[in-house]
C-alpha positions, 0 to 999 in steps of 0.5 A: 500500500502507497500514498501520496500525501500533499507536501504542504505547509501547516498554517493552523492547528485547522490545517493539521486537522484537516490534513492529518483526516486526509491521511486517515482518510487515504489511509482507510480507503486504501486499506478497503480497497485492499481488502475488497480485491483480496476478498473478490480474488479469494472468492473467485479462487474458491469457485475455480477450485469449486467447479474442478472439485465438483467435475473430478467427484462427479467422473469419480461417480461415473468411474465407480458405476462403470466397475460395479457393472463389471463386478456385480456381473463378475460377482454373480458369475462366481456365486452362481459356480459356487452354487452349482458346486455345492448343489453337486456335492449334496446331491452326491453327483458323480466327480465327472459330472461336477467337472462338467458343470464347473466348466459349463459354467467357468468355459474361460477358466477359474479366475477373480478379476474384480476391478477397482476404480481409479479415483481422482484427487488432483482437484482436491490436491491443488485447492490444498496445496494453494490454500484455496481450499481455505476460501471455500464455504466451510459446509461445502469444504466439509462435503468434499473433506469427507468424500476424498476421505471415504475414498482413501478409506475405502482403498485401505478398508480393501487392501486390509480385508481381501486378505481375510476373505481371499487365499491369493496363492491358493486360488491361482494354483487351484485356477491353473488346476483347473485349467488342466482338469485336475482338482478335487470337486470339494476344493474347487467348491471352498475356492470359488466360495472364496473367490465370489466372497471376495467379489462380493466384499469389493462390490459392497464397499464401492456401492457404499463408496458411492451413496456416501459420496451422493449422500454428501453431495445432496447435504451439500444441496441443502445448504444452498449450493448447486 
């Protein structure tokens, strides 16, 4: 902030007065109008940032919907091997007969291929890194806080439970078993269970990653924000 005062002579304690409000005066005016540009330029940082935030959680969306297709039709490819498995074995059916039904239903061979989505966070990452974020509206900050967190928990919560629910090693041997015929009916049962389970697990998180993320949305909705 600069000011260019008058360079005048004081006559009378009337002068001095009159110039030292002038100076108050500059002063204040110049401090307001500082203010008033920081404050136009904080706003515009934050609806920048706004609009790249609300365009990487709404291809996060898309991206999400996409792999629950993939999965739940994964997933109930394997359950539904996985049932006619055990139906199989309680009705005593003959090994040959279970191998044909295993392979009517796996014809391209024994394998998991769950996906999981590849989710955005560089809008995010950029509205922290140049304090824009700070500028936000403190409910709508708080929506996108919670939905980049239930991202990174999400991808943690999986890496942590598929190994409880899935024996990796296990199910690839028994996938190159059963490419050559050569598994016991009984085992092939326990790992394609495992292998729908495991499916089952991942499609369950996305689908509660995904109404997390449209609950925030919506209660960012009713605070007045499109």
């Amino acid at each position: 902030m600069h000011l260019e005062l008058p360079r005048t002579r004081l006559q009378s304690l009337k002068d001095f007065i009159k110039h030292y409000l002038m100076i108050v005066l500059s002063i204040l005016t110049a401090l307001g109008l500082e203010a008033w540009i920081e404050h136009v330029h904080h706003k515009h940082a934050a609806e920048e940032a706004s609009v790249r935030i609300d365009a990487e959680i709404q291809q996060n969306l898309a991206e999400i919907e996409r792999v629950l297709e993939h999965d739940r039709a994964r997933m109930e490819a394997l359950a539904h091997l996985r049932d006619v498995l055990a139906a199989d074995i309680k009705a005593h059916a003959s090994d040959e007969t279970i191998r044909q039904h295993a392979h009517a239903n796996a014809p391209d061979g024994l394998y998991l291929d769950y996906r999981w989505p590849v989710l955005r966070r560089e809008a995010w990452d950029l509205a922290v890194a140049n304090q824009s974020a700070s500028w936000i509206d403190n409910e709508r900050l708080r929506a996108y806080s919670s939905i980049y967190a239930s991202q990174t928990a999400s991808l943690n919560n999986l890496a942590a439970d598929i190994p409880l629910v899935l024996n990796g090693p296990h199910a690839m041997d028994m996938g190159l078993d059963f490419d050559n015929d050569d598994y016991q009916p009984r085992e092939l049962l326990h790992v394609a269970s495992q292998m729908a389970g495991t499916v089952h697990e991942v499609v369950s998180m996305l689908d509660g990653l995904h109404k997390r993320i449209e609950a925030a949305i919506a209660a960012d909705k009713q605070h007045g924000h499109s």
